[in-house]
C-alpha angles and dihedrals in degrees: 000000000000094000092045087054101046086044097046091046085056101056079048092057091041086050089054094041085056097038086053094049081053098054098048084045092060092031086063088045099040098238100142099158090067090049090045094058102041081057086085098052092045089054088051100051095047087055085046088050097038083056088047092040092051089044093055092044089058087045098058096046095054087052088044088046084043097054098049089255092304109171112280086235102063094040091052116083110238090254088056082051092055093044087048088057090035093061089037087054089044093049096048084053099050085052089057097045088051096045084053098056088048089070091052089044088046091047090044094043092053094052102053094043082054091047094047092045091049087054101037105023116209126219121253113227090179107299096338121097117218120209117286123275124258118278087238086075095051107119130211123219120196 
């Protein structure tokens, strides 16, 4: 079980890899529809990793109990080794990729909060910003 779980967290992490190229892909691209329905998959696959990953977390505490906490390296098989720094590599590359698509969501973010305070302004109270004002008192200038 240990093998399938490690295998099968991997493929999650690769999907998400993929899914987040994707999205900086289309985000450069504008193409915000795509990356709003592939929101749904991503979300499904963390929960589907956070279930591997808790599993295998369970997995890896009964070997180390039934060994008489013996260290981890010398339980796991070497090909359990390589898919343990498989998924660490993995992981370190999803955190780049996403790291990645936050500068674009930040970028993008920034632009259309200008744009919609240059449309509708917002009233200061010191540094704080209140809502927005009504769009009746939006004024058109010619």
């Amino acid at each position: 079980m240990l093998s399938h779980y490690l295998k099968t967290s991997v493929e999650d992490i690769d999907n998400l890899i993929e899914l987040t190229i994707k999205d900086i892909v289309d985000i450069k691209e504008a193409k915000h529809e795509k990356i709003f329905q592939r929101a749904k998959i991503k979300s499904d696959l963390i929960k589907s990793f956070e279930n591997k990953k808790s599993m295998l977390d369970n997995e890896l505490l009964k070997l180390v109990k039934a060994s008489n906490n013996i260290p981890l390296e010398e339980i796991l098989n070497d090909s359990q080794q390589e898919m343990l720094e498989k998924m660490k590599e993995k992981l370190l590359a999803l955190k780049q990729k996403n790291k990645e698509y936050a500068r674009f969501i930040v970028v993008v973010s920034e632009f259309y909060n200008s744009l919609l305070d240059s449309v509708f302004p917002r009233e200061m109270d010191g540094y704080h910003k209140l809502n927005h004002k009504p769009a009746s008192f939006l004024k058109v200038r010619a």
